[in-house]
N, C-alpha and C positions, 0 to 999 in steps of 0.2 A: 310613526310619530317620533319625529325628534325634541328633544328638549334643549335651549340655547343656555349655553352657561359663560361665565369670563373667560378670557381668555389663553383657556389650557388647551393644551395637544393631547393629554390623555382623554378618552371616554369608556366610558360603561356600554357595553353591549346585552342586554337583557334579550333573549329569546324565549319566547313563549313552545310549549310544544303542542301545538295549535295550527293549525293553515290560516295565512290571512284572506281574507274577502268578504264581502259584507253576507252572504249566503252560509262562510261557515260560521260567521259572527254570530248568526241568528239561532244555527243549530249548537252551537256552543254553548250560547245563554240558555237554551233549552237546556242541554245535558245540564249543567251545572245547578240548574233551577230543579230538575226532575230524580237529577241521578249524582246529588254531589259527592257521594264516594268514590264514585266509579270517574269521576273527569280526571283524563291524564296532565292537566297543567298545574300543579300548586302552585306557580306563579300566577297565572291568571287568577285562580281562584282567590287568592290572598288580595290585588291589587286591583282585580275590577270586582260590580257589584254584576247584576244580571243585563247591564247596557253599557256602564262607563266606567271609568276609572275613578277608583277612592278617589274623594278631595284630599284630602290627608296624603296620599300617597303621592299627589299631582303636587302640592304645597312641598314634601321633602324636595322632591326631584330638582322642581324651579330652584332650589336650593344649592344643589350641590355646583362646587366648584371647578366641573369639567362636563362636557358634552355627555348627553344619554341617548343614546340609539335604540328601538324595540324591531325586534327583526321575529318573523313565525318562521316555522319549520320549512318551510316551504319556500322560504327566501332570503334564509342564511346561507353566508358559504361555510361555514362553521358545521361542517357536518358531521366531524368527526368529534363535537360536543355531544353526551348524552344531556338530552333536554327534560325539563325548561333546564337554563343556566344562568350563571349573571359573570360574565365576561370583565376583566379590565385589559386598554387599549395604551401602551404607552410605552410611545418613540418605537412603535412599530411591533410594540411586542405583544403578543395576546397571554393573559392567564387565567385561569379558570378561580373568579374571585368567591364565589358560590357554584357547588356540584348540586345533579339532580336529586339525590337524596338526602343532600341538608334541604335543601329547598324541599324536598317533598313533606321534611320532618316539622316542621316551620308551622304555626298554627292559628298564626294571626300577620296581618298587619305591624303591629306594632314589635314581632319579635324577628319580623323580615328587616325593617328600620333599625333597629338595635345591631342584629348582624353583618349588616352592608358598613354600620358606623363603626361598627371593631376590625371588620377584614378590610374597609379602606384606610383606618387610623392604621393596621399591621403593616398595611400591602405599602404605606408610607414611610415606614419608621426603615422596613427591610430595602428602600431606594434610596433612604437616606445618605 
C-alpha cells in the first residue's frame, strides 16, 4: 500500500516484520488474535486491528507531507534493517527514523503518532 502525499521527494518507508500475501495475512491475524504476546511485528500490532488498518492510523498518514511506502520482510531490499522499522527517504538517503526496539517498546497507537511527530519534527530541524 502506498499512501500519496504533495509534492515531496522524501518518503517513509514502514516495514512490517511480517511476509506479505493474503495466506500469511490470514495466519497473522490469527497469531495476533490468539497469541498477541508472542507476534514478532509491533508495528503491525499497533496499526492494524485483526483485518485492516486503524482509521486513525489511515487518517494521520493521508496526512503527512511526503509519500508512505509499506514494504513486509519479504520484499524489502532494506535487509540489513532489523525489523519492523520506519525508515526516512530523502535525496537518496535512507535513515533509520524508528529502530525495532523503540518500536517494539511503543504501546499504542497513539504514542507510535507522537513519536514519528518528534523524530520527523528532529529529522527536520537536523536538514535544516
Amino acid at each position: 500500500m502506498s499512501v500519496p502525499a504533495p509534492s515531496s521527494p522524501d518518503r517513509l518507508i514502514f516495514i512490517y516484520n511480517a511476509d506479505g500475501g493474503l495466506v500469511q495475512m490470514a495466519l497473522d491475524s490469527l497469531h495476533k488474535t490468539l497469541s498477541p504476546s508472542t507476534y514478532p511485528c509491533s508495528l503491525c500490532a499497533i496499526t492494524y486491528g485483526s483485518l485492516r488498518m486503524d482509521p486513525k492510523w489511515r487518517k494521520w498518514l493521508r496526512a503527512l507531507p511526503m509519500h508512505a511506502v509499506f514494504q513486509h520482510k519479504d520484499d524489502t531490499p532494506h535487509k540489513h534493517v532489523a525489523l519492523p522499522a520506519v525508515l526516512r527517504e530523502r535525496g537518496g538517503e535512507i535513515e533509520v527514523l524508528i529502530d525495532a526496539p523503540t518500536l517494539d517498546s511503543l504501546g499504542s497507537l497513539d504514542a507510535l503518532i507522537t513519536m514519528m511527530e518528534v523524530r520527523l519534527a528532529s529529522s527536520r530541524a537536523i536538514s535544516a
